[in-house]
C-alpha positions as CSV (number, residue, x, y, z in Angstrom):
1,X,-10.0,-20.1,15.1
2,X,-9.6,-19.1,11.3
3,X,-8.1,-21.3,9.2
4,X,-6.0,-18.3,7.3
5,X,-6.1,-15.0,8.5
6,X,-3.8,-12.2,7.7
7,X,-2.6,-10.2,11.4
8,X,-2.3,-6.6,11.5
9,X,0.3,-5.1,14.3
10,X,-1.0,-1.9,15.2
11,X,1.6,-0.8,18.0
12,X,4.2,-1.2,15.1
13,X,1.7,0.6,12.5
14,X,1.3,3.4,14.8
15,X,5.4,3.7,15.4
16,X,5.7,3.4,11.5
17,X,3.2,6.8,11.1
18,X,5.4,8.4,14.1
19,X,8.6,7.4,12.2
20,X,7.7,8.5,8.9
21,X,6.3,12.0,10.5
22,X,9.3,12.8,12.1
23,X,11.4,12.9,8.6
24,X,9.1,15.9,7.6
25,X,8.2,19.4,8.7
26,X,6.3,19.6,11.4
27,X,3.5,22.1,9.4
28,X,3.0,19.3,6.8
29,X,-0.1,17.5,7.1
30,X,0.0,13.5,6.2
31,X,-2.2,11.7,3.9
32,X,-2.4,8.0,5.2
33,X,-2.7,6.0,1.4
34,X,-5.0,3.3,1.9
35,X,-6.0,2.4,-2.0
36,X,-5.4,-1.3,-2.7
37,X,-7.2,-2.8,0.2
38,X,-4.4,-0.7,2.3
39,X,-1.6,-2.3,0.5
40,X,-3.5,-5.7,1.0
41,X,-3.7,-5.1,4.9
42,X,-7.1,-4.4,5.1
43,X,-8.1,-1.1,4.5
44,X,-11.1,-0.9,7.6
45,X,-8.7,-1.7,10.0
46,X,-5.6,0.0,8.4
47,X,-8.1,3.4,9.1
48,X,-9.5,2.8,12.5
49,X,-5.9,2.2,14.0
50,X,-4.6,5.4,12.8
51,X,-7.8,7.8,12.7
52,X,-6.3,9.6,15.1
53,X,-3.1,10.2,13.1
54,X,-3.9,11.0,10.0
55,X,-4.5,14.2,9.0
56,X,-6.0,12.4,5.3
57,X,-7.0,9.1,3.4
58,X,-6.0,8.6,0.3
59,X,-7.9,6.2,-1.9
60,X,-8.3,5.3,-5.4
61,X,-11.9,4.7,-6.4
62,X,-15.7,5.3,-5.1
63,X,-15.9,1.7,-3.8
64,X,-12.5,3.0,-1.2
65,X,-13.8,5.7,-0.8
66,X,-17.1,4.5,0.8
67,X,-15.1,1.9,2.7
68,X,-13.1,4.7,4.6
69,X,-16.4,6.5,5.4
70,X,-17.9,3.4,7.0
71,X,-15.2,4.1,9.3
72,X,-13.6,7.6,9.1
73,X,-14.7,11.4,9.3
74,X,-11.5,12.5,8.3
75,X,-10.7,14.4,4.6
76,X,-10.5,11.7,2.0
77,X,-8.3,12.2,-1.6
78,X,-9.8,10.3,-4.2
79,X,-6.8,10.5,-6.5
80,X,-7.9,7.8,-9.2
81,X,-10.0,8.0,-12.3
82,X,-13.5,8.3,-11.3
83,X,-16.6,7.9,-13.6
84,X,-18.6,10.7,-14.8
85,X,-21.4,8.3,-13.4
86,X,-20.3,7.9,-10.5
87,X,-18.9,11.7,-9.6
88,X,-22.3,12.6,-8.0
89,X,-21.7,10.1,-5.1
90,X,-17.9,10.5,-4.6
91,X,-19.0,14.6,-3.8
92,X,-21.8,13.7,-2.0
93,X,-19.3,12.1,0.5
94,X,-17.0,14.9,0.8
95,X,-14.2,13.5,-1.0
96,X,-11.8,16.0,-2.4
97,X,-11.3,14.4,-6.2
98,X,-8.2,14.7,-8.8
99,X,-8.9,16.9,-11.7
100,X,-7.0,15.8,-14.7
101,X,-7.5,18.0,-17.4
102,X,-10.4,20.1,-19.4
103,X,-12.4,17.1,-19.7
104,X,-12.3,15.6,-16.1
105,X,-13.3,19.4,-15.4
106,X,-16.5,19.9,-17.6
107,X,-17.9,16.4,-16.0
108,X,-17.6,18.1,-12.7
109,X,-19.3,21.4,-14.3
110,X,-22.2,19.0,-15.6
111,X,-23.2,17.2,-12.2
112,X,-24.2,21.0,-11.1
113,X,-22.6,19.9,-7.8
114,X,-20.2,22.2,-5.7
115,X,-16.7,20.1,-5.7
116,X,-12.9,20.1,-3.9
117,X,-10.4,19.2,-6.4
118,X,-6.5,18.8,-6.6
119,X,-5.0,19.8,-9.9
120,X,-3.1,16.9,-11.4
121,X,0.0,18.3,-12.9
122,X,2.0,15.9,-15.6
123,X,5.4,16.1,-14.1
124,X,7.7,14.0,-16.4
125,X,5.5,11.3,-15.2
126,X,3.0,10.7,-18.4
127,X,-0.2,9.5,-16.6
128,X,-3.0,11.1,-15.7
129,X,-2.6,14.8,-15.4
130,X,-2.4,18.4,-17.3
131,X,1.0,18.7,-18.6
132,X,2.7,22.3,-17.2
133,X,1.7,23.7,-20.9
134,X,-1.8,23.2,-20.6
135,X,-2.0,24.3,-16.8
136,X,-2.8,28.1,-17.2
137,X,-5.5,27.3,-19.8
138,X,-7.1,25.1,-17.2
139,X,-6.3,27.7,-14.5
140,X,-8.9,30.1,-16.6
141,X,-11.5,27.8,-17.3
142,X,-11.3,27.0,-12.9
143,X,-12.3,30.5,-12.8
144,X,-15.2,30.3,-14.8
145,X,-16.4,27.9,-12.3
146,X,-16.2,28.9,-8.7
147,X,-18.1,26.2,-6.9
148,X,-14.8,24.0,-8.0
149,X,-13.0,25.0,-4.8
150,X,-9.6,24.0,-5.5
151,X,-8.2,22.5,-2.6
152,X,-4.3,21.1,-3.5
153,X,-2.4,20.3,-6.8
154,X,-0.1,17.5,-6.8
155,X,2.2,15.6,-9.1
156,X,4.2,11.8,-8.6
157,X,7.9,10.8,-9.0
158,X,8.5,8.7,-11.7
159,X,12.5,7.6,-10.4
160,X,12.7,8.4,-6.6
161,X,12.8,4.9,-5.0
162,X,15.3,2.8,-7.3
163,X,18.2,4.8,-7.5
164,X,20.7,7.2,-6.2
165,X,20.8,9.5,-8.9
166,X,18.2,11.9,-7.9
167,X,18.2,14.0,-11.4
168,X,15.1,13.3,-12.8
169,X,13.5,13.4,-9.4
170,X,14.9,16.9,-8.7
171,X,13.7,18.0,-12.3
172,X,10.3,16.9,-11.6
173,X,10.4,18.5,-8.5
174,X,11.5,22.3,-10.5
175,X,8.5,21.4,-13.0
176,X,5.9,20.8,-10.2
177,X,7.2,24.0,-7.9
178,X,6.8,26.2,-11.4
179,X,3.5,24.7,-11.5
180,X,1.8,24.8,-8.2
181,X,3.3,28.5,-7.8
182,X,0.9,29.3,-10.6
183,X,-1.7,27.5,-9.2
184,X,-0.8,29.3,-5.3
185,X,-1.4,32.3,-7.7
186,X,-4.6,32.2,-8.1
187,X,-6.0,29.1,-5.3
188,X,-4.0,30.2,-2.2
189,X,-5.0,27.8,0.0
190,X,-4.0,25.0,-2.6
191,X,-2.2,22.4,-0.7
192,X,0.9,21.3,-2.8
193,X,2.2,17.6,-2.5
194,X,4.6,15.7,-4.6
195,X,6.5,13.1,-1.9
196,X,5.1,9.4,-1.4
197,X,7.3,7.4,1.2
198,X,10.0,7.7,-1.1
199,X,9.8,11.0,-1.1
200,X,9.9,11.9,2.2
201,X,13.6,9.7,3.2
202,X,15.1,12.1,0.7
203,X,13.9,15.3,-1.4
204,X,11.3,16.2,0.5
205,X,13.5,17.6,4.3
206,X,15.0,19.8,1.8
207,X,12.2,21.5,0.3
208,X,9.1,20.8,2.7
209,X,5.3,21.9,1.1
210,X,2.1,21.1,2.6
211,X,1.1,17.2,2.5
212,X,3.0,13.7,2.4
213,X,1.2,10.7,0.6
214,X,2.6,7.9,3.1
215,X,1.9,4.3,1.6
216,X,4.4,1.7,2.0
217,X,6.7,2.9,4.6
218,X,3.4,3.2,7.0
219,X,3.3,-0.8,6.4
220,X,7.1,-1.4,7.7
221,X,8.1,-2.1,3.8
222,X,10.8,0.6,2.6
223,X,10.2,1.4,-1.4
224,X,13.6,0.2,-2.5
225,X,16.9,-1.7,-1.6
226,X,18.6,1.5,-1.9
227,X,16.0,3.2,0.7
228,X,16.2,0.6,3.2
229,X,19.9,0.4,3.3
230,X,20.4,4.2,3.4
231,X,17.4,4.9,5.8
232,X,17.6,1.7,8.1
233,X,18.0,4.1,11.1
234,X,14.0,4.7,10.6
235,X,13.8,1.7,11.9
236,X,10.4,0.4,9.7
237,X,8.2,-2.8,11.2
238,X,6.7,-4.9,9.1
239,X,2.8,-4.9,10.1
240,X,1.6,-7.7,8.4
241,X,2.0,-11.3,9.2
242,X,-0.2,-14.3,7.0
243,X,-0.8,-17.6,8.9
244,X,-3.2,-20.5,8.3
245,X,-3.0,-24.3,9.7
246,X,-1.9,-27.3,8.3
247,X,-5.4,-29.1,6.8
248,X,-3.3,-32.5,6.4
249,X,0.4,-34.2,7.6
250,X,1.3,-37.4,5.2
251,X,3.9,-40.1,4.5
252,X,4.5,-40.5,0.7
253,X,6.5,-43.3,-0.6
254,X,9.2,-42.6,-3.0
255,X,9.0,-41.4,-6.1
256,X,5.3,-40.5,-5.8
257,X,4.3,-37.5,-7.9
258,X,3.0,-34.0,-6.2
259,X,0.9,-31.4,-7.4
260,X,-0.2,-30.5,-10.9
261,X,1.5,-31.4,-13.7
262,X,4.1,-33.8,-12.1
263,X,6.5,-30.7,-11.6
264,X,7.8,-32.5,-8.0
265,X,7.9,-35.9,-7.5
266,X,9.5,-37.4,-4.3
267,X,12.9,-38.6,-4.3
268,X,12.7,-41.0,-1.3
269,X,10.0,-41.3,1.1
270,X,8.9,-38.0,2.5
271,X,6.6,-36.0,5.1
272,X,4.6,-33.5,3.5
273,X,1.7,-30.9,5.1
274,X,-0.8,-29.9,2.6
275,X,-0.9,-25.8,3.2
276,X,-5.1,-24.6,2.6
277,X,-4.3,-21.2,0.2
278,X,-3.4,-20.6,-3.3
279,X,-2.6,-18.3,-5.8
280,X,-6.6,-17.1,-5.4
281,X,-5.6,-16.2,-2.2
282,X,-2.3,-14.2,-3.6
283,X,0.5,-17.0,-2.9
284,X,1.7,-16.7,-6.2
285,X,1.8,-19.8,-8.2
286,X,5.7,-18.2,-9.1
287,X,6.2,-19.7,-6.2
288,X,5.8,-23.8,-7.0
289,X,8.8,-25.6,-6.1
290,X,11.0,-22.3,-5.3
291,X,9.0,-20.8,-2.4
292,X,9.0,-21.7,1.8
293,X,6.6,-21.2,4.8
294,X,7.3,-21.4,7.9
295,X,6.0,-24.6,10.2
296,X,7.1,-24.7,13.9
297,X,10.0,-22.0,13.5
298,X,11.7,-24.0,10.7
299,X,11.8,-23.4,7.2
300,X,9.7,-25.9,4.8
301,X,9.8,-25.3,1.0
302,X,6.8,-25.8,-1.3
303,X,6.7,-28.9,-3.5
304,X,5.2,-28.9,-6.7
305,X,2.9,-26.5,-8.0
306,X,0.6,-23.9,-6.2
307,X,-2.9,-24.6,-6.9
308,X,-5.7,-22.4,-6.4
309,X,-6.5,-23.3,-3.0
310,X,-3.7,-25.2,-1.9
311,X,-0.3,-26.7,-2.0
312,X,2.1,-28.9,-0.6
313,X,5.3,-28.4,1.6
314,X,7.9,-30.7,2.7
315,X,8.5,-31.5,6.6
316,X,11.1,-32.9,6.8
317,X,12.6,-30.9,9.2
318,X,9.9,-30.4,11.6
319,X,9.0,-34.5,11.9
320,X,6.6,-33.5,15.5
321,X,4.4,-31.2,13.7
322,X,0.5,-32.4,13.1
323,X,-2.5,-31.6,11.3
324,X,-3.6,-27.7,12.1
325,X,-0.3,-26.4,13.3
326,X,0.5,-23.2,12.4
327,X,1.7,-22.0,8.7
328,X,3.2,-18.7,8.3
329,X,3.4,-17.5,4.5
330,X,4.5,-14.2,5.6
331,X,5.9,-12.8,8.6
332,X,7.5,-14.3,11.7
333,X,7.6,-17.4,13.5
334,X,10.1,-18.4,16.1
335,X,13.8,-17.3,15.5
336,X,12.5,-17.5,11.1
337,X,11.2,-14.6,9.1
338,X,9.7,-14.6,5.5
339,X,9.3,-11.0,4.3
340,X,7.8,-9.3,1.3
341,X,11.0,-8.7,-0.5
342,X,12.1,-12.5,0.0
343,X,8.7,-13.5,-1.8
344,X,9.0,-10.3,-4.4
345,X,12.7,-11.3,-5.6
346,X,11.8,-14.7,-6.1
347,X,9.0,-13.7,-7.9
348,X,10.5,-10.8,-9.6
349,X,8.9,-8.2,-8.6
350,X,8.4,-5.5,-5.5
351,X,6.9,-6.0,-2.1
352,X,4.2,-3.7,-3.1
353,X,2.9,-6.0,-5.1
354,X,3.4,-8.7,-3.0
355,X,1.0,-7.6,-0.2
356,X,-1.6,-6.0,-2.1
357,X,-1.9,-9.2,-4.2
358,X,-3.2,-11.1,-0.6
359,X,-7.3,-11.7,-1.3
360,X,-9.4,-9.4,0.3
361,X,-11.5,-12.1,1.6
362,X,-9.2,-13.1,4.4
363,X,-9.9,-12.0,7.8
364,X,-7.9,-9.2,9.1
365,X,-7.2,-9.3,12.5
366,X,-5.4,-6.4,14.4
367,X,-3.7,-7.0,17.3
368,X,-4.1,-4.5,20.3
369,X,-1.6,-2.5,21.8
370,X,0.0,-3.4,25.2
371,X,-1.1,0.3,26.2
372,X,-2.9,2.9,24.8
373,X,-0.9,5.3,22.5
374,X,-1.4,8.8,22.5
375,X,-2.2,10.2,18.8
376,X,0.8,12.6,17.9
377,X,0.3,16.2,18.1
378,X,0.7,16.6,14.4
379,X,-2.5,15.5,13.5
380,X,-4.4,18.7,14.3
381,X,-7.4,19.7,12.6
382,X,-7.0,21.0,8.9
């Protein structure tokens, strides 16, 4: 038994890819994003459950990007900001890499090395990426160059997930057509791709291109409030679930202090369970003395402060329950649910960040399917 281990449900990250691809044109291909240790669900097993789906990876970095080839022939996007050291090894692994601007271009020119690249346009965005301006200056130099094999250009939303009001999205959207027709121009084959989850629910039926960068959504989160009230018919599973055991059950009298910094201290005599994980594990120490777990299908809020490793809950209302019964931080248990969006408003922030925040070093375990579940049709080869 693992102590803490973070459980992956594949049957309902499998429906959540089918889902997803059935708000978009059938001729689109689907990058499966996998950067951030898969959004903190582990990004090996995130890729061997739907290698037959995808049609791409998408990572950030060389270090993903050799994790997905330990268990993936498929095409890989390596979308982040990559070294100029460290280019040689990303092409040597077939990765098809961003290109930024002039600069991110002559690095490629110096390795000698035939590359794939996807243009990067600035789209009222202001990250990385050529702004529209600069694009048919970069266009020409590409030309100079033809063992850059341009294979896509591509562009983010800055204001797609949080709101109704679609205008900036839809003028991003003119800027980036304008764009990648100029790219089309001269690099037919270019694949063009602007929609993330986001994306997809709502500009992206009305204007379909060639590829969808699906992140969250493939993990049963929706991006937004908005999105998950307006697109609840989707029908998105949450895959993960976080559980460890309780490593101790005790009676403290009352008022007996708890935790660091005397934060909690016990009003009458109480049962506590001492949960083994922390905010180095990614239970954010936001949560001392606001958050819950659950412990035998009850709620049981945290006392005190979040240490590192460990912290304490109260158990009051689950008096049977003994040393190495189950704690669930997130996810299910019984008839009670925690989810990411509980933890990420107490916290203030988004459920993105409350998954990929979970350490790396826990175990991921998938579950199997019941039965076996036939890859869609969609995923054909590129």
């Amino acid at each position: 038994m693992n102590l803490s281990e973070i459980q992956i449900d594949s049957k309902a990250l499998i429906e959540n890819y089918r889902s997803l691809r059935s708000l978009i044109s059938s001729q689109e291909k689907v990058a499966v994003v996998v950067k951030g240790n898969a959004y903190g669900h582990g990004l090996d097993e995130v890729c061997s459950v739907l290698e037959p789906y995808a049609d791409y990876f998408q990572v950030d970095d060389l270090d993903e990007l050799l994790r997905v080839r330990a268990v993936s022939h498929k095409r890989v996007l390596v979308l982040g900001y990559v070294p100029r050291c460290s280019l040689p090894e990303v092409i040597a692994f077939g990765a098809e890499l961003g290109l930024f601007d002039m600069e991110t271009l002559g690095a490629l020119v110096e390795t000698g090395l035939p590359a794939k690249v996807h243009i990067k346009v600035d789209a009222l965005l202001g990250r990385l990426g050529t702004l529209p301006s600069q694009l048919d200056a970069l266009i020409e130099e590409l030309a100079k160059h033809p063992q850059i094999e341009v294979r896509g250009v591509y562009a983010h939303f800055a204001n797609i997930e949080d709101t109704t009001d679609l205008t900036h999205a839809l003028a991003q959207a003119e800027v980036f057509d304008e764009a990648s027709a100029k790219v089309r121009a001269r690099y037919p084959i270019a694949k063009r791709h602007i929609s993330a989850t986001s994306g997809a629910m709502t500009v992206e039926q009305d204007n379909a291109r060639d590829l969808v960068r699906l992140g969250i959504g493939i993990y049963g989160l929706y991006p937004s409030a908005p999105l998950a009230r307006t697109h609840s018919d989707v029908g998105l599973k949450p895959v993960l679930r976080w559980v460890t055991h309780l490593a101790q059950v005790k009676e403290l009298p009352a008022k007996h202090p708890v935790g660091y910094g005397l934060t909690y201290v016990t009003p009458r005599p109480m049962r506590i369970g001492i949960v083994p994980q922390g905010y180095s594990d990614g239970f954010d120490r936001g949560l001392s003395n606001s958050g819950d777990v659950l412990v035998g299908g009850r709620r049981c809020p945290v006392l005190g402060r979040v240490a590192m490793n460990m912290f304490a809950v109260d158990l009051s209302a689950v008096p049977e329950v003994k040393t190495e019964d189950e704690v669930v931080l997130l996810g299910g248990q019984g008839q009670e649910r925690i989810d990411a969006e509980e933890i990420a408003t107490k916290l203030g922030t988004i459920n993105y960040e409350v998954t990929s925040r979970i350490c790396p070093l826990l175990p991921r375990i998938v579950t199997p399917i019941e039965s076996p579940v036939e890859p869609s049709s969609f995923a054909a080869a590129i």
